[in-house]
mmCIF entry with sequence, helices, sheets and N, C-alpha, C, O atoms, coordinates in Angstrom:
data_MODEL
# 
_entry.id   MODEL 
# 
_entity.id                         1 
_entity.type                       polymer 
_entity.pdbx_number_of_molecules   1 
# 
_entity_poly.entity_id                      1 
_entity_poly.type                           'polypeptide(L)' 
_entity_poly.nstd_linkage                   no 
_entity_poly.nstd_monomer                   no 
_entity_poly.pdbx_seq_one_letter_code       
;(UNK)(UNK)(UNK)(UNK)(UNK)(UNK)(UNK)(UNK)(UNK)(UNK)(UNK)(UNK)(UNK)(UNK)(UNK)(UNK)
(UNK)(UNK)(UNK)(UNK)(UNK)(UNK)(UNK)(UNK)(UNK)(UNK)(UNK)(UNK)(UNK)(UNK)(UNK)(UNK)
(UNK)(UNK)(UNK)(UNK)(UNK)(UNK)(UNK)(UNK)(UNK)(UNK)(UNK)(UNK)(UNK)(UNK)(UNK)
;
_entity_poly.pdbx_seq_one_letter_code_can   XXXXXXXXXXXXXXXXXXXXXXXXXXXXXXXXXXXXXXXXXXXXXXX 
_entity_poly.pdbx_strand_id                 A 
# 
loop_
_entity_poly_seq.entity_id 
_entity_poly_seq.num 
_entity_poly_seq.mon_id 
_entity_poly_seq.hetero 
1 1  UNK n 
1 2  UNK n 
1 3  UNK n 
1 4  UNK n 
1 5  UNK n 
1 6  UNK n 
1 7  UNK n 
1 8  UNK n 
1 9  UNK n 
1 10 UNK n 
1 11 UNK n 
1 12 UNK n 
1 13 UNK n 
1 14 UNK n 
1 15 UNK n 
1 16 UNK n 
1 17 UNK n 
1 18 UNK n 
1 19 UNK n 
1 20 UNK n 
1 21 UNK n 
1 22 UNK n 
1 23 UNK n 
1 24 UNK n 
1 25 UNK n 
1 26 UNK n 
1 27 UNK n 
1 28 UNK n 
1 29 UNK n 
1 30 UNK n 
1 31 UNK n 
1 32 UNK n 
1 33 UNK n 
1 34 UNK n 
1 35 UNK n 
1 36 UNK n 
1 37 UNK n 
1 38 UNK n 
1 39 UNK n 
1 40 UNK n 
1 41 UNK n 
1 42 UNK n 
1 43 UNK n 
1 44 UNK n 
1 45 UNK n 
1 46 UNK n 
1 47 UNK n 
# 
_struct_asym.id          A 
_struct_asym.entity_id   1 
# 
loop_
_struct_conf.conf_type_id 
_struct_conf.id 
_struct_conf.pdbx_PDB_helix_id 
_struct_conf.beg_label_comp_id 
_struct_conf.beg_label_asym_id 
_struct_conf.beg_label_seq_id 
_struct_conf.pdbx_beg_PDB_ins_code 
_struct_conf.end_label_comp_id 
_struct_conf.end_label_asym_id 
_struct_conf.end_label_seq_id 
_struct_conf.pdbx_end_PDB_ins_code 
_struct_conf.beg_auth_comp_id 
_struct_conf.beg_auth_asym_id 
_struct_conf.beg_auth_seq_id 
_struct_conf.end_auth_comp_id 
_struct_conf.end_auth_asym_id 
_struct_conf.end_auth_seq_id 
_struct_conf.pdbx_PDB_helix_class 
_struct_conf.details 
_struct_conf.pdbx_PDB_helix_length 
HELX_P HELX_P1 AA1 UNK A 3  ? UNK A 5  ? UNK A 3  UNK A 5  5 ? 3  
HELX_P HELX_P2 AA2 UNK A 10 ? UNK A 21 ? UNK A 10 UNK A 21 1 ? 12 
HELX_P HELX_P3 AA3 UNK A 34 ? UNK A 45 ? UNK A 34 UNK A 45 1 ? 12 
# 
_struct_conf_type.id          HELX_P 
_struct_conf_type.criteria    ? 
_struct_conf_type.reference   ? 
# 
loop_
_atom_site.group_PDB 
_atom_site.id 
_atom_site.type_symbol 
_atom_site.label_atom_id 
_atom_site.label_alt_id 
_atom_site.label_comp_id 
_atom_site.label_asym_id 
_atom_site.label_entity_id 
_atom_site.label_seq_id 
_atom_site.pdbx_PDB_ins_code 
_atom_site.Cartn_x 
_atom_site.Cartn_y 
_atom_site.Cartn_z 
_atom_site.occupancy 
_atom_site.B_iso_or_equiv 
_atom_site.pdbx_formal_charge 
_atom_site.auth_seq_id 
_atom_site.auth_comp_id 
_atom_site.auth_asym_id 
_atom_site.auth_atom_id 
_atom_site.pdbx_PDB_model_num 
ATOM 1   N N  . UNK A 1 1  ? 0.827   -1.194  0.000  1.00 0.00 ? 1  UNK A N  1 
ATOM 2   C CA . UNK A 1 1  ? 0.000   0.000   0.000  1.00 0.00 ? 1  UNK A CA 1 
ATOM 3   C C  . UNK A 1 1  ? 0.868   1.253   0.000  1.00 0.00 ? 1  UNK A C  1 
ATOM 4   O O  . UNK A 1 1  ? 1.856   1.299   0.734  1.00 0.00 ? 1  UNK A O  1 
ATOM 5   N N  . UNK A 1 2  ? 0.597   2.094   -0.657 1.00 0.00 ? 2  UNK A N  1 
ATOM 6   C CA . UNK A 1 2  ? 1.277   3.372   -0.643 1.00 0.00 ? 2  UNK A CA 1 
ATOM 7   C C  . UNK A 1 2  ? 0.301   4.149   0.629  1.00 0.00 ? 2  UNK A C  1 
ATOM 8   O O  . UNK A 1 2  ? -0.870  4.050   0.995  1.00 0.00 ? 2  UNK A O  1 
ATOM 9   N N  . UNK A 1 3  ? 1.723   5.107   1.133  1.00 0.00 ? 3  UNK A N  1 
ATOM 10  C CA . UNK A 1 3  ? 1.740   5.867   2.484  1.00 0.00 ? 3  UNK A CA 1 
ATOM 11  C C  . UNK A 1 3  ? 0.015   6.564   2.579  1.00 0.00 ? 3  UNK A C  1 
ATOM 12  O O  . UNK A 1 3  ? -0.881  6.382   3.403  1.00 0.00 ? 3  UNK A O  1 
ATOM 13  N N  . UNK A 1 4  ? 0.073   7.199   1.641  1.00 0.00 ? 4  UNK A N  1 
ATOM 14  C CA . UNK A 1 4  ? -1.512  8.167   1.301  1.00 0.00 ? 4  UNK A CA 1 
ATOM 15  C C  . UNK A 1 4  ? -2.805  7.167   1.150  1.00 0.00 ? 4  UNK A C  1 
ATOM 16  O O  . UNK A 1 4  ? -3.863  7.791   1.229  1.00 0.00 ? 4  UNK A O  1 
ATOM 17  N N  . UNK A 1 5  ? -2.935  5.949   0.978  1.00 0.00 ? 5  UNK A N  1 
ATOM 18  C CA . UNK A 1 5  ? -3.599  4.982   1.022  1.00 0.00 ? 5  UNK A CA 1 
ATOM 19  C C  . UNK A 1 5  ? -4.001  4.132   2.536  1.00 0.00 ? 5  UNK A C  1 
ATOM 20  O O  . UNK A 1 5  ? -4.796  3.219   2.762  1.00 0.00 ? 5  UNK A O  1 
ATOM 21  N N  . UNK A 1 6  ? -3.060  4.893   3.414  1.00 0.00 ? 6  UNK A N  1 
ATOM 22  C CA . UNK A 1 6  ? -2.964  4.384   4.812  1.00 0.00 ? 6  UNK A CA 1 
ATOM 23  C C  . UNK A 1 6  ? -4.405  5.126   5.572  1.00 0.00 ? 6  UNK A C  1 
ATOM 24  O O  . UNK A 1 6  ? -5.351  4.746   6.261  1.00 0.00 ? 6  UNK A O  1 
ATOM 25  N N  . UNK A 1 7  ? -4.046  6.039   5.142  1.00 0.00 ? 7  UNK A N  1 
ATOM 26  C CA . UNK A 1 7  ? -5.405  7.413   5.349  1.00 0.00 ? 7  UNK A CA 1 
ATOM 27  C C  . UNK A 1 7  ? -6.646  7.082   6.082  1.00 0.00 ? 7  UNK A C  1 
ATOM 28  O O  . UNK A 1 7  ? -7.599  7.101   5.302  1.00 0.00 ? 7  UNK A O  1 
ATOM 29  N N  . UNK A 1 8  ? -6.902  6.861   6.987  1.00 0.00 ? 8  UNK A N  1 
ATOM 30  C CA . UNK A 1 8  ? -8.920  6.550   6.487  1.00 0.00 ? 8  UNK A CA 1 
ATOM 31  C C  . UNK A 1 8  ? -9.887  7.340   7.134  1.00 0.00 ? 8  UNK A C  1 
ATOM 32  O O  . UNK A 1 8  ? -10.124 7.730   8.277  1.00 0.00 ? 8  UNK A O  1 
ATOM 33  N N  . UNK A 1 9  ? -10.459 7.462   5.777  1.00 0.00 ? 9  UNK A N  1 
ATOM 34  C CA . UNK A 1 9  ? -11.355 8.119   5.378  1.00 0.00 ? 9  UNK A CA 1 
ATOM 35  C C  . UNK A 1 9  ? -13.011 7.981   5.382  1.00 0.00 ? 9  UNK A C  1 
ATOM 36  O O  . UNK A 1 9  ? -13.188 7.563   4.238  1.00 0.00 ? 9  UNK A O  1 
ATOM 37  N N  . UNK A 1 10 ? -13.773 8.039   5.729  1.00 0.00 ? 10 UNK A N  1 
ATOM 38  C CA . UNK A 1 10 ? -15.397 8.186   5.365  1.00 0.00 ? 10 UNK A CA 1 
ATOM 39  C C  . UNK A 1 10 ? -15.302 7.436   3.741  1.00 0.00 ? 10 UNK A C  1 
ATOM 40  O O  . UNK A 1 10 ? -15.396 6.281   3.327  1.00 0.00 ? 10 UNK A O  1 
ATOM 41  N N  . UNK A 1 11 ? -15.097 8.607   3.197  1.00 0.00 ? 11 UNK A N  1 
ATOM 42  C CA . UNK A 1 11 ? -15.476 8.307   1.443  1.00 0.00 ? 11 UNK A CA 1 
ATOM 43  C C  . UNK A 1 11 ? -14.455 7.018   1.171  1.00 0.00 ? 11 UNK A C  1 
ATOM 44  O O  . UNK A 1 11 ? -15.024 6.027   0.713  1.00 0.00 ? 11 UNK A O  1 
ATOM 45  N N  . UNK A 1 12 ? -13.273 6.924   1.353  1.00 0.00 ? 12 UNK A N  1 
ATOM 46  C CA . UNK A 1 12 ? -12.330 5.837   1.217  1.00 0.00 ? 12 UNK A CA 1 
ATOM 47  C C  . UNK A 1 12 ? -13.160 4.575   1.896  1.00 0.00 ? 12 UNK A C  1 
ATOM 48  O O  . UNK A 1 12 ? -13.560 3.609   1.246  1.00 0.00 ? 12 UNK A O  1 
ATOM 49  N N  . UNK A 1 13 ? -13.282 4.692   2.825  1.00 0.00 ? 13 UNK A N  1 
ATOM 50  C CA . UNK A 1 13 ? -14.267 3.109   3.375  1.00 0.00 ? 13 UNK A CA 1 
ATOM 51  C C  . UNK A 1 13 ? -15.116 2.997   2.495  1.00 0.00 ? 13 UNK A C  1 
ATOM 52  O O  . UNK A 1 13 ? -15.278 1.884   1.996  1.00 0.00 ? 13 UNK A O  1 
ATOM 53  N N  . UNK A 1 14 ? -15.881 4.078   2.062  1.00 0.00 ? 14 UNK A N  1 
ATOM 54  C CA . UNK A 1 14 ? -17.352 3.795   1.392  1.00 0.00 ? 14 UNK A CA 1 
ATOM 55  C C  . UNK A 1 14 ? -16.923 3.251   0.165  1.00 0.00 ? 14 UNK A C  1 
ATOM 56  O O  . UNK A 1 14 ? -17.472 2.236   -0.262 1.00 0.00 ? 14 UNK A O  1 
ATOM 57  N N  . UNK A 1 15 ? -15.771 3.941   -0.621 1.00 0.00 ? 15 UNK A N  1 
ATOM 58  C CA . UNK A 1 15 ? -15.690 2.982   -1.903 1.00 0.00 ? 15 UNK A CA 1 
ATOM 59  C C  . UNK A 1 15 ? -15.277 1.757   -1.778 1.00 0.00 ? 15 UNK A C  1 
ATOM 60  O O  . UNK A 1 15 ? -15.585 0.848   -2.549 1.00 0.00 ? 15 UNK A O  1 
ATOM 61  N N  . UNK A 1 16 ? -14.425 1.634   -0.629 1.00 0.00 ? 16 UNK A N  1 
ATOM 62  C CA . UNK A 1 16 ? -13.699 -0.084  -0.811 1.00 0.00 ? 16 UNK A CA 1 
ATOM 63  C C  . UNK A 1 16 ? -15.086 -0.983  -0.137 1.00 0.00 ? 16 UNK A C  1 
ATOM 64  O O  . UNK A 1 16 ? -15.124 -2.213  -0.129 1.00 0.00 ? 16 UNK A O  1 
ATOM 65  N N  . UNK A 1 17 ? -16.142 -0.124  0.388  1.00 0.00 ? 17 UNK A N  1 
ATOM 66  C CA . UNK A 1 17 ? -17.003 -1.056  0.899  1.00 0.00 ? 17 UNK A CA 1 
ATOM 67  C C  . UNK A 1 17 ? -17.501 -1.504  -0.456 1.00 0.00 ? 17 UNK A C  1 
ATOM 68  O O  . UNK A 1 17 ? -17.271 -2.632  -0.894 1.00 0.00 ? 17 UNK A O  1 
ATOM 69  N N  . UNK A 1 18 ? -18.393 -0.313  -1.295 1.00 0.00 ? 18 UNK A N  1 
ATOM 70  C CA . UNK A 1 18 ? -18.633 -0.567  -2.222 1.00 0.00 ? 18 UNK A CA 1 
ATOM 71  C C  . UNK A 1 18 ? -18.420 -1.557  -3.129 1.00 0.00 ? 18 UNK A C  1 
ATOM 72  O O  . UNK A 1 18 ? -19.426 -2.120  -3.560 1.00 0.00 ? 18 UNK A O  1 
ATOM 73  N N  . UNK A 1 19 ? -17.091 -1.995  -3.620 1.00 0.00 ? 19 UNK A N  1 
ATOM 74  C CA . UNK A 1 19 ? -16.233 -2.367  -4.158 1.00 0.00 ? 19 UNK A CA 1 
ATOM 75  C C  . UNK A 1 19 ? -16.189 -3.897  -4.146 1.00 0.00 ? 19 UNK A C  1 
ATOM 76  O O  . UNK A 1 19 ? -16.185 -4.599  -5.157 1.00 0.00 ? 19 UNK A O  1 
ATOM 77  N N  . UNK A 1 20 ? -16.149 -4.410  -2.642 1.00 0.00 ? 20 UNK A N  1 
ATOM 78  C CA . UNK A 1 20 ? -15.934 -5.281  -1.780 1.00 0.00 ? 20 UNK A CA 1 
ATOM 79  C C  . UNK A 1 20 ? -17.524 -6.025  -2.161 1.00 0.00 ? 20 UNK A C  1 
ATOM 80  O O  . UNK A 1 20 ? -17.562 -7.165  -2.624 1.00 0.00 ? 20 UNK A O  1 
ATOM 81  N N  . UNK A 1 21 ? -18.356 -5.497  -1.988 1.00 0.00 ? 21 UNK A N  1 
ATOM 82  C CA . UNK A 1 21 ? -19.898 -5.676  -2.445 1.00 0.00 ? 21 UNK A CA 1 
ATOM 83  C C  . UNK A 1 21 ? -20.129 -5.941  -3.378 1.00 0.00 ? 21 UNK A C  1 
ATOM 84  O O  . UNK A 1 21 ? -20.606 -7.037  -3.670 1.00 0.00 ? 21 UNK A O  1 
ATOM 85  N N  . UNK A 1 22 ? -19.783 -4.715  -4.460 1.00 0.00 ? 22 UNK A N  1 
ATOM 86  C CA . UNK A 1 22 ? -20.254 -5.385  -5.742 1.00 0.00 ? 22 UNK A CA 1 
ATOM 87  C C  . UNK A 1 22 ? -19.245 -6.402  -6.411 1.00 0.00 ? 22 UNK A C  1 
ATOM 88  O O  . UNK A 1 22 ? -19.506 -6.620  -7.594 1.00 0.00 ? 22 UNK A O  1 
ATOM 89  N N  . UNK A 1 23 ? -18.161 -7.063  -5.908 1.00 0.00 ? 23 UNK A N  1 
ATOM 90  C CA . UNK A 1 23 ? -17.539 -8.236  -5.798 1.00 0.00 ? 23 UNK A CA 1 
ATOM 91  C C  . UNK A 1 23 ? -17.702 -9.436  -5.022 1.00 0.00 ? 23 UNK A C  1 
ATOM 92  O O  . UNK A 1 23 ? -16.928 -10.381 -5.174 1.00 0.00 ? 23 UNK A O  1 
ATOM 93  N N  . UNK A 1 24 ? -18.629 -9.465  -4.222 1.00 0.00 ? 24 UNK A N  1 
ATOM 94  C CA . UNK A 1 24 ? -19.547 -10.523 -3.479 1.00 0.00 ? 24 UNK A CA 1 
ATOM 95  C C  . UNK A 1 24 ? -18.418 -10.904 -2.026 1.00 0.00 ? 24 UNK A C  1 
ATOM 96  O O  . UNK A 1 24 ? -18.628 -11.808 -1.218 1.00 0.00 ? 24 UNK A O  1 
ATOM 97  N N  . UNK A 1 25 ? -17.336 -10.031 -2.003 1.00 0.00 ? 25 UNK A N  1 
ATOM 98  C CA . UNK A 1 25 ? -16.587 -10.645 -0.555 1.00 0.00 ? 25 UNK A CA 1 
ATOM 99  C C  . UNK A 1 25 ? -17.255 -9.858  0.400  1.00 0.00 ? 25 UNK A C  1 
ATOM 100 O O  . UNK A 1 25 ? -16.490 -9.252  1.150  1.00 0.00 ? 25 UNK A O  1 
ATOM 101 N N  . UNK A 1 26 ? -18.560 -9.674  0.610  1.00 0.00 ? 26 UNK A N  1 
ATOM 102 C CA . UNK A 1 26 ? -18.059 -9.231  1.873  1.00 0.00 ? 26 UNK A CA 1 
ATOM 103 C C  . UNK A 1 26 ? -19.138 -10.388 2.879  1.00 0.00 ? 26 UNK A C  1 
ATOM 104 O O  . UNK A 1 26 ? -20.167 -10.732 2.296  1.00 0.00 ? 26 UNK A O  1 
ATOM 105 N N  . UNK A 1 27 ? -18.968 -10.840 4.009  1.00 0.00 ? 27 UNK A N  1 
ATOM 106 C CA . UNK A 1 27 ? -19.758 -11.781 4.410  1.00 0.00 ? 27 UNK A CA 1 
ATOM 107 C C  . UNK A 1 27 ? -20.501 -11.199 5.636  1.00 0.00 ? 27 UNK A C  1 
ATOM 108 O O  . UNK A 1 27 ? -19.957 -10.522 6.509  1.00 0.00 ? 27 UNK A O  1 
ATOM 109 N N  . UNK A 1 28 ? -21.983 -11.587 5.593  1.00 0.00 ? 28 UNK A N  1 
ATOM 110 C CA . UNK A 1 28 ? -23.074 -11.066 6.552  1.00 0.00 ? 28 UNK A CA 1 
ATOM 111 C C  . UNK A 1 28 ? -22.578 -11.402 7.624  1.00 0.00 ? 28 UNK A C  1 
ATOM 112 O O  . UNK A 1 28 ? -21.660 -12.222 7.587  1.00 0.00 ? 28 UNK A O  1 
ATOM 113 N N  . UNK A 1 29 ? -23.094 -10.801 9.089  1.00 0.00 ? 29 UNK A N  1 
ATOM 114 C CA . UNK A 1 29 ? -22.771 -11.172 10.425 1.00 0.00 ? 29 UNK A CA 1 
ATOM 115 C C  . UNK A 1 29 ? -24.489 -10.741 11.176 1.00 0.00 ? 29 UNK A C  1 
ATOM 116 O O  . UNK A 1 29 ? -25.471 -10.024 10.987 1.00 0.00 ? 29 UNK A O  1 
ATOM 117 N N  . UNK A 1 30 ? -24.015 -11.613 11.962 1.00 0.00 ? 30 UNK A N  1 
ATOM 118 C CA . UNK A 1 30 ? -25.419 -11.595 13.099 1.00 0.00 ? 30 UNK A CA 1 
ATOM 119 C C  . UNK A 1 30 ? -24.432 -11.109 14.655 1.00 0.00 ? 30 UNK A C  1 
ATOM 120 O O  . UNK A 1 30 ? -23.476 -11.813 14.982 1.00 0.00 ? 30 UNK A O  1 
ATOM 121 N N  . UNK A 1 31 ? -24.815 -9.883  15.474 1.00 0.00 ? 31 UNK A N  1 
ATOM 122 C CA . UNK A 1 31 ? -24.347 -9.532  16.035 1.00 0.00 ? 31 UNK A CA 1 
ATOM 123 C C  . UNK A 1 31 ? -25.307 -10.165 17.271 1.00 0.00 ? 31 UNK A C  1 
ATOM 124 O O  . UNK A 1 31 ? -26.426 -10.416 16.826 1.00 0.00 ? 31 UNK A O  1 
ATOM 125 N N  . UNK A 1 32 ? -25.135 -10.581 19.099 1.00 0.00 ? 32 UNK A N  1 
ATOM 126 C CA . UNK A 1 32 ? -26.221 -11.265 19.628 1.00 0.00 ? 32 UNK A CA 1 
ATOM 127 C C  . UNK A 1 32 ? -26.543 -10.217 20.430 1.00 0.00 ? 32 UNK A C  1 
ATOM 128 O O  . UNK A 1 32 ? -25.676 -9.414  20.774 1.00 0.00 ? 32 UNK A O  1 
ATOM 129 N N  . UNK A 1 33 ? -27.887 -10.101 20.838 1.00 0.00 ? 33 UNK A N  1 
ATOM 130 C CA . UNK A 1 33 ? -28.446 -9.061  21.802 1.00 0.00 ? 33 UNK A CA 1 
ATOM 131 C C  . UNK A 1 33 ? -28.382 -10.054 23.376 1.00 0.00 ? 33 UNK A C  1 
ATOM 132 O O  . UNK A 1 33 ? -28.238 -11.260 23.581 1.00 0.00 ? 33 UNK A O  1 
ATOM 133 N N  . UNK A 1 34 ? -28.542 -9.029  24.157 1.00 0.00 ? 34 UNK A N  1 
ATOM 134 C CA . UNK A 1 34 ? -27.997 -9.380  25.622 1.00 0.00 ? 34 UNK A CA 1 
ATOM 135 C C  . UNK A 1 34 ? -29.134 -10.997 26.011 1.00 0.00 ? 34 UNK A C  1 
ATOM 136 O O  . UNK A 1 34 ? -28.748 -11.834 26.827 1.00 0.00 ? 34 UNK A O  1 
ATOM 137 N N  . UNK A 1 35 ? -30.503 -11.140 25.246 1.00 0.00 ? 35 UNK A N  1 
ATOM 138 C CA . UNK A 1 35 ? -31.017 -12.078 25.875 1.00 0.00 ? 35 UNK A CA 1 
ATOM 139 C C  . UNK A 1 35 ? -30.306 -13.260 25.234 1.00 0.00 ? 35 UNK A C  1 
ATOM 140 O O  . UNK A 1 35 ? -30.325 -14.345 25.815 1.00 0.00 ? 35 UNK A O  1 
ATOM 141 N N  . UNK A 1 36 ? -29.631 -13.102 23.977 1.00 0.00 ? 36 UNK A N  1 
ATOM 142 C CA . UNK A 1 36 ? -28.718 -14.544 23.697 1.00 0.00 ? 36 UNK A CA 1 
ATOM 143 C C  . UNK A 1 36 ? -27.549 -14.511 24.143 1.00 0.00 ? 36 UNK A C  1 
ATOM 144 O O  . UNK A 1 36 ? -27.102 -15.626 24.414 1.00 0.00 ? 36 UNK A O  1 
ATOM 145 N N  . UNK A 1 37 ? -26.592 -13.299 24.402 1.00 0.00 ? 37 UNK A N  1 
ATOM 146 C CA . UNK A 1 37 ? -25.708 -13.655 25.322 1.00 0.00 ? 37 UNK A CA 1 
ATOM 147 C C  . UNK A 1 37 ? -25.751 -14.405 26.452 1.00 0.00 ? 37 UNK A C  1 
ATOM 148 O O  . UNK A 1 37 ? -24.868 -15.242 26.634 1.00 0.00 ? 37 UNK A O  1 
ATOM 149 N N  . UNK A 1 38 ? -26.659 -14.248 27.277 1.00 0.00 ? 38 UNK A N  1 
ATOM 150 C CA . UNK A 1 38 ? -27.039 -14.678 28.663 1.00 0.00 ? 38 UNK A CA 1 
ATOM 151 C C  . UNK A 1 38 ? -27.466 -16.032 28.613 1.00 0.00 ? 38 UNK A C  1 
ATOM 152 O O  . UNK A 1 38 ? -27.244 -16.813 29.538 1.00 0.00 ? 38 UNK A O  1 
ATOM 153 N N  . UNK A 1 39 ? -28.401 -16.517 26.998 1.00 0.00 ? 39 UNK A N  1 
ATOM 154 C CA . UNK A 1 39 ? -28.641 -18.156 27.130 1.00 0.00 ? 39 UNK A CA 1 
ATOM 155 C C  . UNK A 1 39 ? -26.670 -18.958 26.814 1.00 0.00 ? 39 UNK A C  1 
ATOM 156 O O  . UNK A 1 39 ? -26.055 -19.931 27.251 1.00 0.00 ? 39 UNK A O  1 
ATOM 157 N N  . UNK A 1 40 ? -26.437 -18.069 26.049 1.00 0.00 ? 40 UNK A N  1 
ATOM 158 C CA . UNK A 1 40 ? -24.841 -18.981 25.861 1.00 0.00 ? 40 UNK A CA 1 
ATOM 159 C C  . UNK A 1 40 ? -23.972 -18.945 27.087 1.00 0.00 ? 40 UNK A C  1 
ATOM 160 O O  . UNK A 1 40 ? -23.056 -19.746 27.269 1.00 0.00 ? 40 UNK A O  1 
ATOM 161 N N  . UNK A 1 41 ? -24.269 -18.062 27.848 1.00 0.00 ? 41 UNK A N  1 
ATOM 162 C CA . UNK A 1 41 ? -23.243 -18.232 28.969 1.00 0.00 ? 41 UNK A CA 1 
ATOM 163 C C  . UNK A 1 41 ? -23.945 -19.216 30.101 1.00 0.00 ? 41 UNK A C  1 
ATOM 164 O O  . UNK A 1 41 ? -23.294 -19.643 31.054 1.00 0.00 ? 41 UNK A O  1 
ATOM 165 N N  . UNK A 1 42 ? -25.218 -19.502 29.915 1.00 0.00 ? 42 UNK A N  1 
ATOM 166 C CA . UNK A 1 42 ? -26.194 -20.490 31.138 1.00 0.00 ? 42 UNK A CA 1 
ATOM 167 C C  . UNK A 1 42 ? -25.758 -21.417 30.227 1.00 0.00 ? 42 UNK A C  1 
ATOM 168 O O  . UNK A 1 42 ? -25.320 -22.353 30.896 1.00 0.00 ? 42 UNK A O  1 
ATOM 169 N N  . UNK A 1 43 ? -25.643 -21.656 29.074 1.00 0.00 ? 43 UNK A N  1 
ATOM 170 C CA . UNK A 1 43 ? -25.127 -22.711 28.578 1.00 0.00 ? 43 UNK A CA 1 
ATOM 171 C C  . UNK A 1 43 ? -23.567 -23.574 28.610 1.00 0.00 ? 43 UNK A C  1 
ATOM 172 O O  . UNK A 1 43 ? -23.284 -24.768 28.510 1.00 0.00 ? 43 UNK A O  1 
ATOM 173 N N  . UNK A 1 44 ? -22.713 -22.270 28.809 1.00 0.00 ? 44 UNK A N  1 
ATOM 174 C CA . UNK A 1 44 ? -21.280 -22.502 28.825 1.00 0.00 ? 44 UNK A CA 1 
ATOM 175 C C  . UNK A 1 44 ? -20.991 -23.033 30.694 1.00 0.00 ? 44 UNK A C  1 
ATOM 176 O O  . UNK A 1 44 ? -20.000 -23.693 31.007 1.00 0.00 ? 44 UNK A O  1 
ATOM 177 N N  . UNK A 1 45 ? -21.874 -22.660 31.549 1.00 0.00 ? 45 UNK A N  1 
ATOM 178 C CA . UNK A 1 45 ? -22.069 -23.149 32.828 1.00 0.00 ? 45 UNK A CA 1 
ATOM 179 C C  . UNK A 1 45 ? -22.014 -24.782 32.442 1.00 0.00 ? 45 UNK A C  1 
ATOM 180 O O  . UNK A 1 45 ? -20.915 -25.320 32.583 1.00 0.00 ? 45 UNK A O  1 
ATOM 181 N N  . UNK A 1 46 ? -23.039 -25.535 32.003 1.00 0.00 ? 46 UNK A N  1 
ATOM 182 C CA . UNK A 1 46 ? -23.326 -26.558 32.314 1.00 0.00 ? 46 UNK A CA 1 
ATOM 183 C C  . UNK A 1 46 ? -22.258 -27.645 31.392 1.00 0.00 ? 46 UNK A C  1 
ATOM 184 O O  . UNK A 1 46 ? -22.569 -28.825 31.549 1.00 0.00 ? 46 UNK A O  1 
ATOM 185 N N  . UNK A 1 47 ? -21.022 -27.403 30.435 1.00 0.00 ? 47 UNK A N  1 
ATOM 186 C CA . UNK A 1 47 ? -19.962 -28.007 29.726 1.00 0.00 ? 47 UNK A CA 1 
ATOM 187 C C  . UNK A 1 47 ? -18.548 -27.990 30.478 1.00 0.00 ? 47 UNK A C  1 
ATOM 188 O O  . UNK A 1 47 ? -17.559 -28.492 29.943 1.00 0.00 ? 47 UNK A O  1 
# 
């Protein structure tokens, strides 16, 4: 990467997001809200 490419930027994310998208890498995520945190850790109790 060149030095000026190190940069980041708003618009710079947005194009490589872009980019990244309309090239199919980018992969979905499911982030967990606190009531599934709390079943995985009553779960991680009983292993």
């Amino acid at each position: 990467m060149k030095a000026g490419a190190r940069v980041k930027t708003d618009r710079r994310d947005a194009v490589m997001l872009a980019k990244l998208h309309g090239a199919g890498e980018l992969t979905a995520v499911w982030v967990a809200d606190a009531a599934h945190e709390a079943m995985r850790d009553t779960g991680r109790r009983f292993i």
